[in-house]
Kinemage of the C-alpha trace (Angstrom):
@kinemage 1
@onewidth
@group {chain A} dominant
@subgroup {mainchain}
@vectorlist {calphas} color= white
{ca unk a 1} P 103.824 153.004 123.011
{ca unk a 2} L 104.456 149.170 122.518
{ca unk a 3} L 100.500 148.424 123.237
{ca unk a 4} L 99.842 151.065 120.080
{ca unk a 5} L 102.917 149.430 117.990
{ca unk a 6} L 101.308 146.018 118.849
{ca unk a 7} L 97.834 147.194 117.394
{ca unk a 8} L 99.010 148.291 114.270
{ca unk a 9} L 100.917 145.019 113.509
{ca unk a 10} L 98.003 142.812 114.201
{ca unk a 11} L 95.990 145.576 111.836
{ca unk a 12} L 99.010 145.271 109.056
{ca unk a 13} L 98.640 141.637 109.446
{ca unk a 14} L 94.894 141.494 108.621
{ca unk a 15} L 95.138 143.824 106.748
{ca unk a 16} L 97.851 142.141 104.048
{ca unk a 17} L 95.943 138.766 104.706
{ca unk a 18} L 92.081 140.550 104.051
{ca unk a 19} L 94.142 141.729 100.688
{ca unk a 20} L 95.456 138.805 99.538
{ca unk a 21} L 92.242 136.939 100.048
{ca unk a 22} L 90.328 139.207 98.386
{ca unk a 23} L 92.342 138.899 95.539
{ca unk a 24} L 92.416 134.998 95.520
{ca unk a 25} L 88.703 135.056 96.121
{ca unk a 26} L 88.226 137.386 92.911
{ca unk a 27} L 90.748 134.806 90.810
{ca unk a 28} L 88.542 131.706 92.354
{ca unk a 29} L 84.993 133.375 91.794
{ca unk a 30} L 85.977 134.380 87.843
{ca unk a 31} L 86.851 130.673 87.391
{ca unk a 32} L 84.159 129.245 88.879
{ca unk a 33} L 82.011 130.948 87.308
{ca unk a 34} L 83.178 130.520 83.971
{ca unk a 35} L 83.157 126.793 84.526
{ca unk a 36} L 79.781 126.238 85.255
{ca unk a 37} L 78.255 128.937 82.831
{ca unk a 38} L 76.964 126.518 80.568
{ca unk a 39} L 74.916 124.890 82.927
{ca unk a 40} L 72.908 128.000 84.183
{ca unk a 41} L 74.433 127.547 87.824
{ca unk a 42} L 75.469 130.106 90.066
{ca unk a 43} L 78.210 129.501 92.223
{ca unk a 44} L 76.060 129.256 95.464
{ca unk a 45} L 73.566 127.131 93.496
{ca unk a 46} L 76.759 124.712 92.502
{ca unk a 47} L 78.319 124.541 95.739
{ca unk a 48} L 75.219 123.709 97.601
{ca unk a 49} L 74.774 120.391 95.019
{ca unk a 50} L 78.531 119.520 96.133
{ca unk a 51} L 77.860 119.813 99.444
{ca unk a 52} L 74.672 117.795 99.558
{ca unk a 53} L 76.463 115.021 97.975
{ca unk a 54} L 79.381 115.226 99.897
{ca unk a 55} L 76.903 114.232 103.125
{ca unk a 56} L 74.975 111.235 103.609
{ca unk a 57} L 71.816 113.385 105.425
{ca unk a 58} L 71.933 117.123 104.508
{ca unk a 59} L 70.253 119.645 106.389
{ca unk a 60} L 69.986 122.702 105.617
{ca unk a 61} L 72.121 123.956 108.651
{ca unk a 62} L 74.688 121.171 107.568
{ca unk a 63} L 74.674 122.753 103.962
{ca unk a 64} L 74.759 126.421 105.653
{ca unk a 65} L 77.869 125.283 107.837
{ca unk a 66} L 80.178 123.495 105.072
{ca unk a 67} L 79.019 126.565 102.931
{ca unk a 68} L 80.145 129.279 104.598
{ca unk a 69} L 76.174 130.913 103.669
{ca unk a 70} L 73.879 132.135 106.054
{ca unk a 71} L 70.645 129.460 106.265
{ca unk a 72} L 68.160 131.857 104.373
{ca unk a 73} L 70.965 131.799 101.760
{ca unk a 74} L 71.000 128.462 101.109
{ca unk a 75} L 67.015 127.809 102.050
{ca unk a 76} L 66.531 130.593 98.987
{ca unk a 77} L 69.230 128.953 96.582
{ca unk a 78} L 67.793 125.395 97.171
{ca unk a 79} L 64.232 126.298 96.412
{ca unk a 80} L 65.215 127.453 93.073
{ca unk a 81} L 67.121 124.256 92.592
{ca unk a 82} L 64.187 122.437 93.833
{ca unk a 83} L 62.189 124.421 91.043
{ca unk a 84} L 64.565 123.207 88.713
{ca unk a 85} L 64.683 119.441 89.684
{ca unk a 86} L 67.886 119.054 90.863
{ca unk a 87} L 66.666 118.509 94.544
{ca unk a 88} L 63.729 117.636 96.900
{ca unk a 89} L 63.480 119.753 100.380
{ca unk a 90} L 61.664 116.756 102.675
{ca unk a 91} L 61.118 117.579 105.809
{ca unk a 92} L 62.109 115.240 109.409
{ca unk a 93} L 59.407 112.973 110.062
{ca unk a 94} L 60.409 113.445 113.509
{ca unk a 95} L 60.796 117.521 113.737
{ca unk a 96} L 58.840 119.247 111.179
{ca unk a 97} L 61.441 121.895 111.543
{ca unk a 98} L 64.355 120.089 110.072
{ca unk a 99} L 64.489 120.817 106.177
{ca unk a 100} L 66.252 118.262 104.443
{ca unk a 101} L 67.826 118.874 101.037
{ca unk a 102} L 68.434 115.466 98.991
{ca unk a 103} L 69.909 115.508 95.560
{ca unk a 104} L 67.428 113.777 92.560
{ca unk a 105} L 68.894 111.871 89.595
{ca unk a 106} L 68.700 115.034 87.384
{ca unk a 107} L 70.628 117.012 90.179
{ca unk a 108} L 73.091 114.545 90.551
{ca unk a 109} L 73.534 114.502 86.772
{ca unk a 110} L 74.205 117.950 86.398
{ca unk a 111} L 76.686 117.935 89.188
{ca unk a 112} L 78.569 114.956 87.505
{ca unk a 113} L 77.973 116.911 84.248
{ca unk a 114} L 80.047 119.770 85.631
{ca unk a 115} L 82.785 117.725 87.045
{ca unk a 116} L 82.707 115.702 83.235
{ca unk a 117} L 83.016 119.549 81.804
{ca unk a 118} L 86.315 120.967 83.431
{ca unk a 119} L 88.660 122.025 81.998
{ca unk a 120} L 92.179 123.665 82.496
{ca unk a 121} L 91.405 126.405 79.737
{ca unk a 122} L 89.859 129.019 82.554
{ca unk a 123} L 91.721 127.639 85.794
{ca unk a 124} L 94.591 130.505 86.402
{ca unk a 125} L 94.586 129.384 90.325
{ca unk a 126} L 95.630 125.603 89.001
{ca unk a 127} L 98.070 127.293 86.314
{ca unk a 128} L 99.870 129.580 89.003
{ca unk a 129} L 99.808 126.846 91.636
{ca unk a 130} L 101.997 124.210 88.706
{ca unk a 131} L 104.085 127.229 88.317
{ca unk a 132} L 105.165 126.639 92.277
{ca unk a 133} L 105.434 123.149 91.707
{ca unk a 134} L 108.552 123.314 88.888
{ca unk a 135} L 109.909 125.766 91.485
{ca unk a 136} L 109.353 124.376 94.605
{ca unk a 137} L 109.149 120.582 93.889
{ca unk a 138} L 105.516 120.037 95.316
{ca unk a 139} L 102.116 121.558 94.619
{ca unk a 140} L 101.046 124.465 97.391
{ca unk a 141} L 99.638 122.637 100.892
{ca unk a 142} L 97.830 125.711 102.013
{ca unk a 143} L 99.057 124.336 105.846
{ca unk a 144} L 98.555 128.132 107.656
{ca unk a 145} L 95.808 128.642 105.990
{ca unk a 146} L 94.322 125.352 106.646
{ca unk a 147} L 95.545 126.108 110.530
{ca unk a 148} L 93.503 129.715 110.569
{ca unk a 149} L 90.288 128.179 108.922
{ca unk a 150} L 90.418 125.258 111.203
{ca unk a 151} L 90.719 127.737 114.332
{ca unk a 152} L 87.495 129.747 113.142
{ca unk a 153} L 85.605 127.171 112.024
{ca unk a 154} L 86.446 123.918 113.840
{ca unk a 155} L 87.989 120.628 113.163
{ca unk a 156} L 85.152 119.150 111.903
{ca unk a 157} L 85.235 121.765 109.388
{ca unk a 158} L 88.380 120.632 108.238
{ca unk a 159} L 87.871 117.339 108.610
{ca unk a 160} L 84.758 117.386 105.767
{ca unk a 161} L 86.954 119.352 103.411
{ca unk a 162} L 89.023 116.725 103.701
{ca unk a 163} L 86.779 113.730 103.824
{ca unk a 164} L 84.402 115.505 100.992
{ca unk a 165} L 87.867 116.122 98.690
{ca unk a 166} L 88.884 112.535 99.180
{ca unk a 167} L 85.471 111.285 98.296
{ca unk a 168} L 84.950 113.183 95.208
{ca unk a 169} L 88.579 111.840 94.453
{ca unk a 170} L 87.303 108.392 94.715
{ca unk a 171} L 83.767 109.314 93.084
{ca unk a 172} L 85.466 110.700 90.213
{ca unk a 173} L 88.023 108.439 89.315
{ca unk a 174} L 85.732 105.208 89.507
{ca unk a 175} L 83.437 107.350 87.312
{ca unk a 176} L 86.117 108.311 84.874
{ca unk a 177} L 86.378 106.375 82.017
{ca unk a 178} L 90.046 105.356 81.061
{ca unk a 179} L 92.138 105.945 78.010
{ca unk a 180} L 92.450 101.722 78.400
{ca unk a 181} L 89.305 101.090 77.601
């Protein structure tokens, strides 16, 4: 009887976390998309041109990896950005195998075009996460979650979340014009 009662807690568990992840996802997604609407991106299409940045060599295993997309996902999204200009698909001089996907000057434009473009008008995840803050004193640290990711996906997972956040930190704020000026 306690191996059956264990069973269903660790399905109630998944269940309540599949739930509230689906929802957050959906929140996310309707955002996302909104923001980058007037550039004719997709969400895939966008994230791959973060991620390509965000690495100094990207393959597109690297890209499939820090995506979360399966590697005919991303191959098939990065052909149509390389249609569009935004990136070049050279493959390893030394295995012909290796596709690498390196941003252009018009790709990198759009990205910083998108960043340029954001705005707090269509962000309820920011809005809802500044309502914790007046509460609770500090924004949300996403810690357990952080913790479960990490243990499915790896440290070095987490560690180019981090590393990629902190870069586009740095990236944008040296790009940012000040109020100063």
């Amino acid at each position: 009887m306690t191996n059956e009662r264990d069973m269903i807690e660790k399905m109630l568990f998944t269940h309540k976390v599949s739930q509230l992840s689906k929802a957050l996802w959906k929140t996310i997604e309707k955002d996302w998309q909104q923001w980058i609407k007037p550039f004719d991106l997709n969400i895939n299409e966008h994230h791959i041109l973060i991620i390509i940045r965000s690495l100094d060599e990207a393959t597109i295993s690297e890209v499939s990896k820090y995506g979360v997309m399966h590697v005919s996902t991303v191959f098939n999204f990065a052909k149509n950005l390389e249609k569009r200009g935004y990136l070049n698909m050279p493959k390893s001089q030394q295995d012909k195998r290796t596709t690498y996907l390196e941003l252009t000057d018009k790709g990198l434009d759009v990205l910083r075009q998108t960043y340029m473009s954001y705005t707090n008008d269509t962000n309820r995840l920011y809005d809802i996460a500044a309502d914790y803050e007046k509460v609770m004193y500090s924004m949300p640290e996403f810690t357990d979650v952080k913790y479960i990711v990490g243990q499915i996906y790896g440290s070095d997972f987490i560690n180019h979340i981090e590393e990629n956040h902190e870069q586009l930190r740095k990236y944008l704020l040296d790009e940012t014009p000040t109020d100063e000026s």
